[in-house]
N, C-alpha and C positions, 0 to 999 in steps of 0.2 A: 207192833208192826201191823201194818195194814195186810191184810189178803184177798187178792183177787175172788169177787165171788161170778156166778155165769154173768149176770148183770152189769158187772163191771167192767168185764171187758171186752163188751159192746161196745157203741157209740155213747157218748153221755155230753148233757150242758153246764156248763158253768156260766155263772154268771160273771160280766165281765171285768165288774171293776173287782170282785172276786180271783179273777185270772192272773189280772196284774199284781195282784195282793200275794199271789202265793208264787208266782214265779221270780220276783221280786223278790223276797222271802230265801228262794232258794239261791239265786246267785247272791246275794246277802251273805248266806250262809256260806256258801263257796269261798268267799271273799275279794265282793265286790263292791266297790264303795255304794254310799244309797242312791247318788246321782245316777251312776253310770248300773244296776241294778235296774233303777225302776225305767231308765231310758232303751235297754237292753227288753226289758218284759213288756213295754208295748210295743216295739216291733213287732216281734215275735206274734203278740197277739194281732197286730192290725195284719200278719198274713195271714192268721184263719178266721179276719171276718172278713178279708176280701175272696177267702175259698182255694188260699195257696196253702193247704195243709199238708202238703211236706216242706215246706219252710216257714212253719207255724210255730207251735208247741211243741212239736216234734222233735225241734234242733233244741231243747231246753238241754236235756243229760250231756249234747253237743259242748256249748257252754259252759255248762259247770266245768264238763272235765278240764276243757283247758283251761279256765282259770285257776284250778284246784290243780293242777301238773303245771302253772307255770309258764304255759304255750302263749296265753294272750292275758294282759294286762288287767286288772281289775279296778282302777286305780290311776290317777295321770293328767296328762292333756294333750294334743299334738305338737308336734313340733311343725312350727310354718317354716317351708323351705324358701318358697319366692312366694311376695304379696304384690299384686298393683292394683290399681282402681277398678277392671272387674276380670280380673282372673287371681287365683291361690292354688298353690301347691301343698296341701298336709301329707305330712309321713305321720302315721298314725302309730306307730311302732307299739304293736300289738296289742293297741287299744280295740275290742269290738264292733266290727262295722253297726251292728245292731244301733250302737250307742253314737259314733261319729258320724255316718252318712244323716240322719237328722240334723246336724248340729251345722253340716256342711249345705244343705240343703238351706237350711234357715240364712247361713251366712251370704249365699249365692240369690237370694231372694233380696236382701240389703242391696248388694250391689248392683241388681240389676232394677232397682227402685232409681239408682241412682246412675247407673252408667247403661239404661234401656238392657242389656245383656252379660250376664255372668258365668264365667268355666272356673271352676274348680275340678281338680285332682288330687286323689287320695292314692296314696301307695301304705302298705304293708299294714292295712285293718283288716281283722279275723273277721270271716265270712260273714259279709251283709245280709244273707237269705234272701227274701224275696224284695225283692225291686217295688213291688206295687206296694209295698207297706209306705212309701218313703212321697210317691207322687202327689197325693190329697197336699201335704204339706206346703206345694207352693201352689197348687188349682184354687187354695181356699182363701190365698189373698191375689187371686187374678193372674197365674204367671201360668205361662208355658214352659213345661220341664221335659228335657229327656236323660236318659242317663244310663250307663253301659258297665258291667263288670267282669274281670277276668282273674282267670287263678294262675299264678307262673309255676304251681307247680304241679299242676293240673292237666293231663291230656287224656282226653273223652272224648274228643270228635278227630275224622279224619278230613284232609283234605281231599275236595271232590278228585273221583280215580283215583284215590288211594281207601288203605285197609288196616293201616295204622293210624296208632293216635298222635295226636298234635296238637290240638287247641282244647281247652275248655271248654264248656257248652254255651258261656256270654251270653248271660242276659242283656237285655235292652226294654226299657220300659218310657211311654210317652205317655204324655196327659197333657190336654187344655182346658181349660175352665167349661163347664155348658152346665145351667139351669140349676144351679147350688150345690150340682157332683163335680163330673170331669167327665169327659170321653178318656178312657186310660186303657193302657197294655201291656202286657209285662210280658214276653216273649223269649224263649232262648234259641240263637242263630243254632242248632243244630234239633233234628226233627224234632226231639222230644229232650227235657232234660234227663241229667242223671237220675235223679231223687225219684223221678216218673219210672224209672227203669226199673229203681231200686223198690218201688214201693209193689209194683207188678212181680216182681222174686217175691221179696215178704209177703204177699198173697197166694203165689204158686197158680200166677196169672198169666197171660198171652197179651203183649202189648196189642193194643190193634189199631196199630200200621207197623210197617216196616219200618222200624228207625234203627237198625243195625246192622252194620254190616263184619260178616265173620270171620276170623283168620284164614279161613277158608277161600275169602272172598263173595261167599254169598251173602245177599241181603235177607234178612230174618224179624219177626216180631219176636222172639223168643230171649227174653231177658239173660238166660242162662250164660247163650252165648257172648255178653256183654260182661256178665257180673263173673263168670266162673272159666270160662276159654277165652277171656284176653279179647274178646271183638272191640268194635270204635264203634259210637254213634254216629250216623250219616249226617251230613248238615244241612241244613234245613234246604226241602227241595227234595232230598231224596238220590234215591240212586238216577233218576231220569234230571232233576234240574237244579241236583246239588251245587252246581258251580256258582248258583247265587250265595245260596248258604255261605258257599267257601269265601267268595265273596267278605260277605258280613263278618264273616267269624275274625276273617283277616284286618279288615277295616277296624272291629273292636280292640283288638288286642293291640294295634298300632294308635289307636287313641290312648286305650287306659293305661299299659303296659308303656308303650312308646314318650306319654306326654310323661308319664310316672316316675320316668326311667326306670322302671321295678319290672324288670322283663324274667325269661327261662332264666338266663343265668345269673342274676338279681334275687329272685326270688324262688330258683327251683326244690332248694329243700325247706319251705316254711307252710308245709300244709297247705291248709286252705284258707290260707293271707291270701285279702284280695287288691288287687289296682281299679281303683271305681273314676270314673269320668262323668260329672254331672255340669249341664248346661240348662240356663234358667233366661227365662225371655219376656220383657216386658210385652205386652201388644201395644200399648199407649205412648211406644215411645215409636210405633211407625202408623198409627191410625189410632181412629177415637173408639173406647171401650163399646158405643151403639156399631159402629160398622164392622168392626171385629166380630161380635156375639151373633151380627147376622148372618156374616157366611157361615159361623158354626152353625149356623141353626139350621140354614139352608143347605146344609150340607148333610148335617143330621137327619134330618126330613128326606130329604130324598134317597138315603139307605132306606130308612124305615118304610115308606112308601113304596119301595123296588118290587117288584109283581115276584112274591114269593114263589120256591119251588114246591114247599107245603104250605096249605094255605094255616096248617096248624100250627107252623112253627114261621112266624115270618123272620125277619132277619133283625137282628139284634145290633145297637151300637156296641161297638168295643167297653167292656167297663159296666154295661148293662146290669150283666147280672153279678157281676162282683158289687156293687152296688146294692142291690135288693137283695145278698145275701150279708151284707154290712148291717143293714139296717135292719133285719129279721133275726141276728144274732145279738145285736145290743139292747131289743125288745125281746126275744125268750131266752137268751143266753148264747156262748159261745159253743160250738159243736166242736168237740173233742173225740176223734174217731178211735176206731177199736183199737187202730195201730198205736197212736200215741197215746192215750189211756192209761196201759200198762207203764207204759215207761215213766209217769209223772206221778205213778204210784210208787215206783221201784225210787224213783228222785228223794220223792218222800220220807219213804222210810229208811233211805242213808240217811238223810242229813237231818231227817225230825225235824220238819218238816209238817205242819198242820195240812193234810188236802183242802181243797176248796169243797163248799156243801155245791150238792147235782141242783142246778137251775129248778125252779115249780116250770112244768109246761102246761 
């Protein structure tokens, strides 16, 4: 058995085809075929090298357990509900989003080759994690992607002027091709997400902003009141311009949930099964790849160019820096923070388990 020494559990690198070798490894062990394993271990990893480290490595002990309890599938394929030439419906039934939104993504890229635009919906896959893992996937053969997820059995946000919970905190993530990355964003319609909430508790931190609001009714940065007194996250906007948020939030859930038919009372006792909505878009099927790339670029540029408010910090595209942290983690290795460390240590030594060696920096 391995034991935590001070060193350890600090921040530390692995290297990253390393990462995937041991996470990999582990749902293996769990009992997860190799396919849907090693499809599951790079998600996971491409959110902490795009800098989404709580839906990185983190959600790995996530995983195991339910495949090892049973909760989600390890093993399988989807079942197609409705097919036409460019929309699809998968019920994923309890297959890993980790492992189906790739698969669903790639498939929505086929059709929109061939019919300029593609929607697929996914109902009842175990928690996709971070959305930006998933975007590269169609920027790096020319498409335009967005793509939206909700939990039915999930309520974390409230509607604006209310103090209860109601919706999920629905990520939404975009990306279009520019200059061999993407401009991308992975966002959740309410201020902050959970896991953001939850990872400021496990530090014994002060969120800084307000993004809750407390049975009380007041608004608060104070995690406590979210994780331990029952408060809602505000949505995005805040207690002054939440009604957009509320907005979004409602709009998501009536695409993912709505097109899914996997709504509250669909899916209210399955955890955190998600309803995913992913729309994939040729540019070439309404302009030619040169006049496309120029308004991104002229678009791009003139962010970048905007008369800073620090001249030290000018203003960054979307994606910027989850980009040059992609690229600086699969040249010195993957950054595996304090938080999740332990836990892929403790992973470890259930299921024996080899750890990965710490990256040379």
């Amino acid at each position: 058995m391995v034991q935590l020494n001070q060193n350890e559990a600090q921040a530390v690198r692995v290297r990253h085809a390393d990462l995937l070798n041991f996470a990999s490894s582990c749902l293996q062990q769990a009992g997860a075929a190799v396919d849907i394993a090693e499809g599951m271990a790079q998600s996971l990893a491409y959110g902490d090298l795009f800098g989404f480290r709580t839906h990185g490595l983190r959600r790995l002990p996530y995983n195991i357990k339910q495949i090892q309890q049973g909760k989600a599938r390890g093993e399988g394929s989807v079942n197609i509900v409705q097919n036409r030439l460019a929309t699809a419906h998968w019920d994923a039934n309890g297959l890993s989003g980790l492992y189906v939104v790739p698969l669903a993504v790639e498939h929505a890229v086929q059709k929109a080759k061939q019919c300029g635009t593609a929607t697929i919906v996914i109902k009842r896959c175990d928690h996709v994690a971070s959305l930006a893992a998933y975007l590269h996937l169609a920027t790096s053969q020319g498409m335009v992607i967005s793509m939206m997820a909700s939990t039915p059995a999930q309520a974390s946000v409230a509607p604006f002027g209310a103090k209860s919970r109601v919706f999920s905190p629905n990520p939404f993530g975009f990306a279009v091709p520019y200059q061999q990355q993407s401009i991308m964003f992975d966002l959740s319609f309410s201020v902050t997400a959970a896991g953001k909430v939850r990872q400021a508790y496990d530090r014994q931190e002060k969120l800084p902003w307000p993004a809750i609001i407390s049975q009380s009714g007041e608004v608060t940065n104070d995690p406590h009141e979210y994780i331990d007194e029952g408060g809602a996250l505000l949505p995005l906007g805040g207690a002054d311009l939440g009604f957009k948020g509320y907005g979004l939030c409602l709009m998501s859930e009536l695409l993912t949930m709505g097109l899914a038919g996997y709504g509250r009372e669909q899916g209210g006792e399955d955890g955190e099964f998600n309803s995913v909505y992913i729309q994939v878009t040729d540019p070439l099927a309404f302009t030619s790849e040169q006049v496309f790339q120029n308004v991104v670029t002229d678009l791009a540029q003139r962010c970048q160019q905007a008369t800073p408010i620090d001249p030290n910090q000018p203003p960054r595209l979307p994606g910027e820096r989850a980009w040059r942290d992609y690229h600086e983690q699969m040249q010195h290795g993957v950054l595996i923070d304090e938080l999740t460390w332990p836990r892929l240590v403790h992973v470890a030594n259930k299921l024996g388990v080899e750890l990965p060696q710490f990256a040379a920096v």
